[in-house]
N, C-alpha and C positions, 0 to 999 in steps of 0.2 A: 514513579514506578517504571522500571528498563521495561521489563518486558511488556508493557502496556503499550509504551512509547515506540517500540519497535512492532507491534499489533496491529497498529492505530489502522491501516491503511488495507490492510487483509482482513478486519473487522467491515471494515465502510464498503467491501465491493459483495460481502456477504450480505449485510442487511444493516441498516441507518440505524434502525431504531434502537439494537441492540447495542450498536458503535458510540452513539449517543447516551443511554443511560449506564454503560462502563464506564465513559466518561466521568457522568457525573457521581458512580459508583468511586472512580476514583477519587475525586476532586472533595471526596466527602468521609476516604477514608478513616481518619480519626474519630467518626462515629462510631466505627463496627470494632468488637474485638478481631486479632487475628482471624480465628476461627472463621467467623462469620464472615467476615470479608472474602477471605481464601472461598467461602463454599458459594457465596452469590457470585464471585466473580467467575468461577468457573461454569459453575449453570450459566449466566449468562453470556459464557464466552462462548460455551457450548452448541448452546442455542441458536446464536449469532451461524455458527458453523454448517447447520442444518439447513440454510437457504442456499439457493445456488445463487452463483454470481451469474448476473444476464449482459450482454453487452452493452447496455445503456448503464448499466454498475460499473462494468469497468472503466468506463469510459469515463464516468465520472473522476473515478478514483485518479485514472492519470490525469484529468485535465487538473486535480487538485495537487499532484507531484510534478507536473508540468508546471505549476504554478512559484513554486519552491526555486526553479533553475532559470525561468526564462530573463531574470534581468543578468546572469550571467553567460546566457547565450548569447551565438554571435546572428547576427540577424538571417542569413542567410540557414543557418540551423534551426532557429524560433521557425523557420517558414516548412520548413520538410518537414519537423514536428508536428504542426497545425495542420499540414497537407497529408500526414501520415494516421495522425488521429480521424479525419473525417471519413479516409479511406476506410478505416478501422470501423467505424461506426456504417459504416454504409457496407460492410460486412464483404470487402474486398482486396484486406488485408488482414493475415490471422493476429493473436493477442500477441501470440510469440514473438513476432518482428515488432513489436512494435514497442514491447515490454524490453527488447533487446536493445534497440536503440535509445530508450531512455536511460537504461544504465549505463550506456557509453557516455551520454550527454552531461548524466548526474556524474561520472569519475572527471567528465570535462569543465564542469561546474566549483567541481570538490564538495558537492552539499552530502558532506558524514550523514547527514538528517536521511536524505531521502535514502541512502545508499543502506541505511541500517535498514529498512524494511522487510519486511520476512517478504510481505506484497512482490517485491522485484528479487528476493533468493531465497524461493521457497525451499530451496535442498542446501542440505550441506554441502559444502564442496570438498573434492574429494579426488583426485590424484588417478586420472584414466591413464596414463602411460610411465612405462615403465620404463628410467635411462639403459 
């Protein structure tokens, strides 16, 4: 399921629990008719939504999308990273910069995976200047 697979990681910085049994929600699809499927997975996706993400959450999350690029980083990159998250977690760098250099990292990586996430393009993009 696309839209699950592109979910995965904006589920996990909201709440585990919920990230987890979508999971197995889907992994187990062929049990449920449509219907049912469609209406658990939205209550539960719902739900999921209703925690806030805390900085030990996100933190998480990137070290698990930092995990995806680092054998195509260059070592000297792997190290800002590492030095960029701890900053991050020690609440002396905002999510912003730090969510932005991972997308430069993942476009430098080429990983399509990490780069689909809604987690790193929560908005549409969308055309601010006009030629």
């Amino acid at each position: 399921m696309e839209f699950h697979r592109q979910e995965k990681f904006l589920l996990l910085a909201h709440d585990e629990a919920c990230y987890r049994e979508l999971g197995r929600l889907v992994g187990h699809i062929c049990d449920f008719t449509a219907d049912d499927f469609k209406t658990q997975y939205m209550n539960l996706f719902q739900l999921a939504l209703t925690h806030k993400p805390t900085v030990s959450k996100h933190y998480n999350v990137l070290q698990h999308l930092y995990g995806f690029l680092k054998s195509s980083l260059a070592p000297n990159a792997k190290l800002l990273f590492r030095e960029m998250l701890v900053e991050f977690k020690e609440l002396f760098l905002p999510l912003s910069v730090v969510m932005s250099t991972l997308k430069v990292l993942t476009k430098q990586a080429e990983c399509g995976y990490v780069d689909s996430q809604t987690y790193l393009n929560p908005f549409p993009r969308v055309a601010t200047f006009k030629a």
